[in-house]
C-alpha positions as CSV (number, residue, x, y, z in Angstrom):
1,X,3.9,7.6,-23.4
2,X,3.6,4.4,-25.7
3,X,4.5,1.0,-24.4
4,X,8.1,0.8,-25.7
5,X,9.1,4.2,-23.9
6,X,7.4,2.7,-20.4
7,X,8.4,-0.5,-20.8
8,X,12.6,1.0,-21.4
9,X,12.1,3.2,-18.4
10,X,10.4,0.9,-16.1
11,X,13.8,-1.3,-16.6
12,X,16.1,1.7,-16.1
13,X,14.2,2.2,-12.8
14,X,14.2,-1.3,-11.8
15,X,17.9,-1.9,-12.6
16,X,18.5,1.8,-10.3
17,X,16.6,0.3,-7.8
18,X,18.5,-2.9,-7.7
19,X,21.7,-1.0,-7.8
20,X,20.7,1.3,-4.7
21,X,19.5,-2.0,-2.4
22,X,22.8,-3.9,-3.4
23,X,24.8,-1.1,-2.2
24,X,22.1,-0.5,0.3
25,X,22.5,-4.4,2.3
26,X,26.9,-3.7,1.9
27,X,26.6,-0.6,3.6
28,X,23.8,0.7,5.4
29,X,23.1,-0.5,8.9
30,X,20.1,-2.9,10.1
31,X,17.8,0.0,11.3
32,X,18.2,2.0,8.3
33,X,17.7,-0.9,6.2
34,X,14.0,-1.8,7.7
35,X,13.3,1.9,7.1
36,X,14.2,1.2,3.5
37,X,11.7,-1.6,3.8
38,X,8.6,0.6,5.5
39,X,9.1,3.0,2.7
40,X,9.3,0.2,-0.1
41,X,5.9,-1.5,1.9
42,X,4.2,1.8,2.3
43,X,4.8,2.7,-1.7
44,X,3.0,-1.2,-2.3
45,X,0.1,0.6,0.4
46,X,-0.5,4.2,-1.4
47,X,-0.1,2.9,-5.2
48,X,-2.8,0.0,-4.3
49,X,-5.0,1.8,-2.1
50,X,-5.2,4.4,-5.4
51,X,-7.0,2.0,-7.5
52,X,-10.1,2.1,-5.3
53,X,-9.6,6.1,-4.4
54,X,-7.8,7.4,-7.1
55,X,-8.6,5.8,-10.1
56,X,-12.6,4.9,-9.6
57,X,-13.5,7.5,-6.2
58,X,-14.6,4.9,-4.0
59,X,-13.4,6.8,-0.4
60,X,-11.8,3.6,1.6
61,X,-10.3,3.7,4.1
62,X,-10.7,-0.3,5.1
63,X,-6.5,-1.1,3.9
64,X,-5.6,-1.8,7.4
65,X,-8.3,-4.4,7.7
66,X,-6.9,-6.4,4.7
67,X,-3.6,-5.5,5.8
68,X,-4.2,-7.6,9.2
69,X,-6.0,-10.7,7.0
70,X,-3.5,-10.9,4.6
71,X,-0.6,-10.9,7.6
72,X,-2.1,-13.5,9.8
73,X,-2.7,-15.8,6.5
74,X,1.0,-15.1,5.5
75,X,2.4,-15.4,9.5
76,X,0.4,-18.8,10.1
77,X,1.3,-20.3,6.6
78,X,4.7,-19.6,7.1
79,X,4.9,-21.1,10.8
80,X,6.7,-23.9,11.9
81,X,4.8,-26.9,12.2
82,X,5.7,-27.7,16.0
83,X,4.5,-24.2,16.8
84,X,1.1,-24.1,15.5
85,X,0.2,-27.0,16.6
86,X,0.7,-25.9,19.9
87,X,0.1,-22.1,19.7
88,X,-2.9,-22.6,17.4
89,X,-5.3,-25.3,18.8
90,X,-8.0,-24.7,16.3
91,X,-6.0,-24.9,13.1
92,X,-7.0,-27.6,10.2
93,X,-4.4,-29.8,10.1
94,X,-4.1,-29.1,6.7
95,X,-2.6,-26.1,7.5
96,X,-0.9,-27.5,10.5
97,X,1.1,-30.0,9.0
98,X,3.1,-28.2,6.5
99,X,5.2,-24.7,6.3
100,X,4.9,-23.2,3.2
101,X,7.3,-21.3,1.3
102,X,7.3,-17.4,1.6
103,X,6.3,-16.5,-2.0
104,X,3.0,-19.0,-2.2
105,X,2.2,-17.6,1.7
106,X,2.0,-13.8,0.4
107,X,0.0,-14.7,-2.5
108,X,-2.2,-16.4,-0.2
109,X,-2.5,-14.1,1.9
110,X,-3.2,-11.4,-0.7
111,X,-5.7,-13.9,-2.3
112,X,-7.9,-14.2,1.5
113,X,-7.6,-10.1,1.6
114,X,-9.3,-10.0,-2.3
115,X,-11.8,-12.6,-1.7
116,X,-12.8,-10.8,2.1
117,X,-13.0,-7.8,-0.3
118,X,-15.3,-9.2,-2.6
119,X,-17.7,-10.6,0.1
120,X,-17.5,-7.6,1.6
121,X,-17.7,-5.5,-1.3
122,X,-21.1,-5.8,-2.4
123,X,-23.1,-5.0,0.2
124,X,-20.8,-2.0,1.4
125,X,-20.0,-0.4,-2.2
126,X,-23.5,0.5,-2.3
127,X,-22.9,3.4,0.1
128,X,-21.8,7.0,-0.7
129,X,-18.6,9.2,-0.1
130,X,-18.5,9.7,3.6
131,X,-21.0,6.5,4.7
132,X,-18.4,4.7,2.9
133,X,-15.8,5.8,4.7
134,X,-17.3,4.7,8.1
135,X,-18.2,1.5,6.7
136,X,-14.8,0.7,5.5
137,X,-13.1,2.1,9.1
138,X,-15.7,-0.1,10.9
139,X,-14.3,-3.2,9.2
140,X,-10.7,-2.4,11.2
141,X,-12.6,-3.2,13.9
142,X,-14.6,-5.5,13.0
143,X,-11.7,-7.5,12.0
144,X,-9.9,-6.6,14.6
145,X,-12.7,-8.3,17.1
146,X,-12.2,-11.7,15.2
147,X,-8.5,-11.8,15.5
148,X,-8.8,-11.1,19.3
149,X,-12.1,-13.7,19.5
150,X,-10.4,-16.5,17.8
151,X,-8.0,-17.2,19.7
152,X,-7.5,-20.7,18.9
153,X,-6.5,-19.8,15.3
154,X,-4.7,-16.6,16.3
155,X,-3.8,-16.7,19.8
156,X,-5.8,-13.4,20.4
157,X,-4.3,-10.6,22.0
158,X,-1.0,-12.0,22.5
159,X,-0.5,-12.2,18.6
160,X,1.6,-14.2,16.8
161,X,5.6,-13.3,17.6
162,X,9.0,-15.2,16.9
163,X,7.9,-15.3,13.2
164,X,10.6,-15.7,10.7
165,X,12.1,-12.4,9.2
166,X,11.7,-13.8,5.6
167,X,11.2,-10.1,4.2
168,X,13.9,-8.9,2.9
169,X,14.8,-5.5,0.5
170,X,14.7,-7.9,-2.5
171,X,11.0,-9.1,-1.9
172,X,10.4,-5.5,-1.2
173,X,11.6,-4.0,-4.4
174,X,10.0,-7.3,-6.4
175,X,6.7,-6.5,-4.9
176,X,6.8,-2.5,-6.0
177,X,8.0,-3.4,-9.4
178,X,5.1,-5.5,-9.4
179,X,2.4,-3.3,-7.5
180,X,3.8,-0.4,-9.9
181,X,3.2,-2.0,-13.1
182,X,0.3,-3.4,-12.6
183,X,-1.6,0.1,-11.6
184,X,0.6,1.4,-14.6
185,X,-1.0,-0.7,-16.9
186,X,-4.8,-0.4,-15.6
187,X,-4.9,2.6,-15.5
188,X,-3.7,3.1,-19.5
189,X,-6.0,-0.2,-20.3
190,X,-10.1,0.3,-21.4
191,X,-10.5,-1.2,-17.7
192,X,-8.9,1.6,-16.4
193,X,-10.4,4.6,-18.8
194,X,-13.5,2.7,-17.6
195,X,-13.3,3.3,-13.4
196,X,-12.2,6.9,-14.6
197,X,-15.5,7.7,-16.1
198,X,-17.3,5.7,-13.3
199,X,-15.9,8.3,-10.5
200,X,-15.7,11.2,-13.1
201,X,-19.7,10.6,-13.7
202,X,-21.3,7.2,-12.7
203,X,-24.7,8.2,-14.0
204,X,-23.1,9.1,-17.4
205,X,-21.0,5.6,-17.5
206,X,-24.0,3.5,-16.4
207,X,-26.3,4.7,-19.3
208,X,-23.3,4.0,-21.8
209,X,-23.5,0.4,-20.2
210,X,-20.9,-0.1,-17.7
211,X,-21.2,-2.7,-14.9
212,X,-20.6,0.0,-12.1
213,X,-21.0,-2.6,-9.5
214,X,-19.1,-5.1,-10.4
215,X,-16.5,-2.7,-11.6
216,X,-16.3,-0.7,-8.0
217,X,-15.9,-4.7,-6.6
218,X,-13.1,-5.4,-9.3
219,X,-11.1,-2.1,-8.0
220,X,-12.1,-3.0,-4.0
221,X,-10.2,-6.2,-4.0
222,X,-7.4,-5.7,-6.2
223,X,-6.0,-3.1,-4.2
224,X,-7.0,-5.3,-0.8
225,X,-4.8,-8.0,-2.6
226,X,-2.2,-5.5,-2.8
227,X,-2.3,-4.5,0.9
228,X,-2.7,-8.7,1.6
229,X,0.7,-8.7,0.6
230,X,1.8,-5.4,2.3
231,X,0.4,-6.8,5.6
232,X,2.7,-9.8,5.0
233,X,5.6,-8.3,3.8
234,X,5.2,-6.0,7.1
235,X,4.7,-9.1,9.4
236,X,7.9,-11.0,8.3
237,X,9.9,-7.6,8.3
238,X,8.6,-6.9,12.3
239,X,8.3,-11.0,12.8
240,X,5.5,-9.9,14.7
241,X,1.7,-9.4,14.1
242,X,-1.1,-8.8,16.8
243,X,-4.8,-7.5,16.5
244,X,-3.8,-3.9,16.9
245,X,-0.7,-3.7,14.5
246,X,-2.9,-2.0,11.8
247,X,-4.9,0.4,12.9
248,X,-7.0,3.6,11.8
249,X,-4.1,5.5,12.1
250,X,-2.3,4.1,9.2
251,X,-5.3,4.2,7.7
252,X,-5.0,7.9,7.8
253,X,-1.6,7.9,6.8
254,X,-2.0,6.1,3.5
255,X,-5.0,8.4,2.6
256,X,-3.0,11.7,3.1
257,X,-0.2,10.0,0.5
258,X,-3.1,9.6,-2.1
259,X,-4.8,12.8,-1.3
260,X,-1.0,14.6,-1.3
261,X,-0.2,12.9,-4.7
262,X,-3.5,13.1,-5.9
263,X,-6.3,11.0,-6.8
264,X,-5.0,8.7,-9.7
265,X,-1.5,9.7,-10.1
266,X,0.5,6.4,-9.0
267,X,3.8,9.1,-9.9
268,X,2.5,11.1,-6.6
269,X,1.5,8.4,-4.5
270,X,5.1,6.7,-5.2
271,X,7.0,9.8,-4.2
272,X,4.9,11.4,-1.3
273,X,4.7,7.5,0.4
274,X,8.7,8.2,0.3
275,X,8.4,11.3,2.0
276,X,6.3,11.0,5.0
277,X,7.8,7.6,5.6
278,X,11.3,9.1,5.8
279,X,10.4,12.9,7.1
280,X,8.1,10.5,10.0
281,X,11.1,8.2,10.8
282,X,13.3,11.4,10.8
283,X,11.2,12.7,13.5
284,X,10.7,10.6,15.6
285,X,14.2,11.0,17.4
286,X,13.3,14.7,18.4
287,X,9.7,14.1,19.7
288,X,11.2,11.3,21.8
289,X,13.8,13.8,22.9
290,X,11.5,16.6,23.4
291,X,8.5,14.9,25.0
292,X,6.2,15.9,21.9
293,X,4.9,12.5,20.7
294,X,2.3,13.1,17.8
295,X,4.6,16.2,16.9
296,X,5.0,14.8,13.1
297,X,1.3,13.7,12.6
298,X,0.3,17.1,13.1
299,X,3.3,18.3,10.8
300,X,0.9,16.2,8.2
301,X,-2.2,16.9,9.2
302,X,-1.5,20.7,8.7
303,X,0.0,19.8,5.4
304,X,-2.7,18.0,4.2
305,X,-4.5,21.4,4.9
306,X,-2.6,23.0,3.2
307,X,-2.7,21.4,0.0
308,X,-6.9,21.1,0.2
309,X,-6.8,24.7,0.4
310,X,-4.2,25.6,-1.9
311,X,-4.5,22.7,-4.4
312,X,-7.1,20.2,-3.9
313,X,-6.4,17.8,-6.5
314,X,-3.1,16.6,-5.4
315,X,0.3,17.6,-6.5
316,X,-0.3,15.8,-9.9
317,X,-3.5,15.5,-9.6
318,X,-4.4,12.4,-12.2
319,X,-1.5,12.7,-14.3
320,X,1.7,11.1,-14.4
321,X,4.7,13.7,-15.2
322,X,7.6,12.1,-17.2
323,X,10.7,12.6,-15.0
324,X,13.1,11.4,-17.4
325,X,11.8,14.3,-19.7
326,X,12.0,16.9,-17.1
327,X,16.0,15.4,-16.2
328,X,16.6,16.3,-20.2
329,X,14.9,19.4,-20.0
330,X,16.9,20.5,-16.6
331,X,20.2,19.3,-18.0
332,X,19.9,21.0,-21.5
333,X,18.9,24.1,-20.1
334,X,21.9,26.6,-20.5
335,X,24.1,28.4,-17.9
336,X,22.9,32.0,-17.4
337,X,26.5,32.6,-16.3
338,X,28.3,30.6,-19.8
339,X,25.6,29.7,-21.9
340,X,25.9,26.3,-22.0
341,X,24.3,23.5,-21.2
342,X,24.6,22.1,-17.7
C-alpha cells in the first residue's frame, strides 16, 4: 500500500471512528461508554507493546510497569494544588504549586515511562528470550515496591483516589489515531525494515552494521511511552490509581493480543485487543452469577493454546491484510442464487 492509499484510509477510519463515538456519548449509557474506553486504551497497549515484541522480538512483558509510572506522573500533575500539598508531603513545590493541563500531563507522563525505559533498557536488553521475560515481570514489582515505599510522593498503599475523570472517548480515539499511525509508519520506514532483520537474525544485521543495542533501546521505550500514556488515560478514566492497579495479569493479557494477532501485525493486535476486551467484559456478568471467577481467563488461555498449536505465528502473522480490499472483494462477489453482485 503506497502512502496516498494509507493516508485516504486512515482518514475514512478516523472520520468512522468519530462518527461511532458521537453517536456513542448521545446514546449509549455511562458503563458501556468506559467499556468503549478500556477497549480504545487496550488497542493504544497491544499496538505499542508490538513494537518491542512484534516488530524487533524483544519478549517484554514489563508494560504494566510503565503503565503505573506514566499514571502516577499523569495523576500527580494533574492534581489540585490544595490536595497535594497535603496528600503528598514530599513533593517539589514545583510540582506542587501548579495543576497542569491534561494533554502536557500525559506527554509527561509518557516521557518518565520512555526515559525509565531507557535507563532501564541497557542493562536488561542484554538478556535472552525467556531471562528477559523475568527481568521485565520483576520490574512490576520492582516498581510496584517504590510506589508503596514512597509514600510521601504517592501516598503508598492508599493510592491516589478522587482524581479528575479528564479521559474521555475523544482523548481515547486521538490517542489510537496517534499510537496507530505512528507503528504504521515505523514499521514501513528503513527504521522499521531495520528491527525486522534484528529479530529475524541479529547476527546477520550486526555484521551488515546495525546498532542492535541501541536499536532494541529505541523500540523499549517507544512502546513504554505509549503505555505512559495508556496508564494515564486509564487513571483519569477509573480517577483512581494505587500500586497494585497494573499488575502481571494484564501483563498477560496484552501478550496473548500480540501473540493472537501475531508478532508484527498492528491489523491483528488492533482487532484481537477489541475482542478479548469486549468477549472479557461480556463475561464477567455470568461468572459473577455463577460463582466461576477466572472462568474467561481460562477461555483465553485455552485459546491461546490453541492457536500455538494450530498457527503459531498469529492470525496475520506480520502482515497487515487490506480490509477495504477484502469489503470490495466480498461485495462484488456474485449471488450463487441471481448472479449478481451483492
Amino acid at each position: 500500500m503506497n502512502r496516498t492509499g494509507f493516508l485516504l484510509r486512515f482518514g475514512l477510519i478516523a472520520a468512522l471512528g468519530a462518527v461511532f463515538i458521537y453517536a456513542a456519548l448521545r446514546s449509549f449509557d455511562p458503563y458501556t461508554i468506559s467499556i468503549i474506553g478500556f477497549v480504545g486504551i487496550n488497542i493504544i497497549l497491544a499496538v505499542s507493546l508490538n513494537i518491542t515484541n512484534g516488530f524487533i522480538g524483544l519478549f517484554s512483558l514489563g508494560h504494566p510497569a510503565f503503565m503505573t509510572v506514566g499514571g502516577y506522573m499523569t495523576a500527580i500533575l494533574t492534581m489540585p494544588s490544595a490536595r497535594k500539598g497535603v496528600m503528598l508531603p514530599d513533593l517539589p513545590a514545583f510540582l506542587v504549586l501548579r495543576e497542569w493541563p491534561f494533554l502536557p500531563a500525559l506527554l509527561a507522563g509518557g516521557a518518565l515511562a520512555g526515559v525509565t525505559a531507557v535507563v532501564i533498557g541497557f542493562p536488561v536488553l542484554r538478556l535472552r528470550g525467556h531471562y528477559l521475560a523475568v527481568a521485565t515481570l520483576g520490574l512490576i514489582f520492582i516498581v510496584q515496591s517504590f510506589a508503596v515505599n514512597l509514600s510521601g510522593l504517592t501516598r503508598g498503599g492508599l493510592g491516589l483516589s478522587g482524581l479528575p475523570p479528564l479521559t474521555s472517548l475523544w482523548w481515547v480515539w486521538g490517542f489510537v489515531l496517534v499510537t496507530i499511525y505512528v507503528c504504521w509508519q515505523l514499521k514501513h520506514s528503513s527504521l522499521g525494515r531495520t528491527m525486522l532483520a534484528i529479530r529475524e537474525n541479529e547476527l546477520a544485521a550486526a555484521c551488515l552494521g546495525v546498532k542492535v543495542a541501541r536499536t532494541r533501546v529505541l523500540a523499549f521505550a517507544l512502546g513504554a511511552f505509549f503505555a505512559g500514556i495508556g496508564g494515564g488515560l486509564w487513571v483519569h478514566l477509573v480517577t483512581l490509581i494505587s500500586p497494585s492497579s497494573f499488575t502481571f495479569l494484564l501483563a498477560f493479557q496484552l501478550v496473548v493480543m500480540v501473540v493472537l494477532g501475531g508478532a508484527g501485525s498492528i491489523t491483528g493486535a488492533i482487532l484481537v485487543a477489541v475482542a478479548l476486551t469486549v468477549a472479557t467484559e461480556l463475561l464477567r456478568p455470568v461468572e459473577e452469577a455463577a460463582n466461576l471467577f477466572g472462568a474467561s481467563q481460562i477461555i483465553v488461555a485455552v485459546g491461546v493454546l490453541l492457536v500455538l498449536i494450530f498457527r503459531p505465528s498469529g492470525l496475520f502473522g506480520t502482515a497487515e491484510p487490506d480490509i477495504f480490499a477484502w469489503l470490495r472483494r466480498t461485495m462484488s462477489r456474485p449471488d450463487p442464487n441471481t448472479g449478481s453482485p451483492h
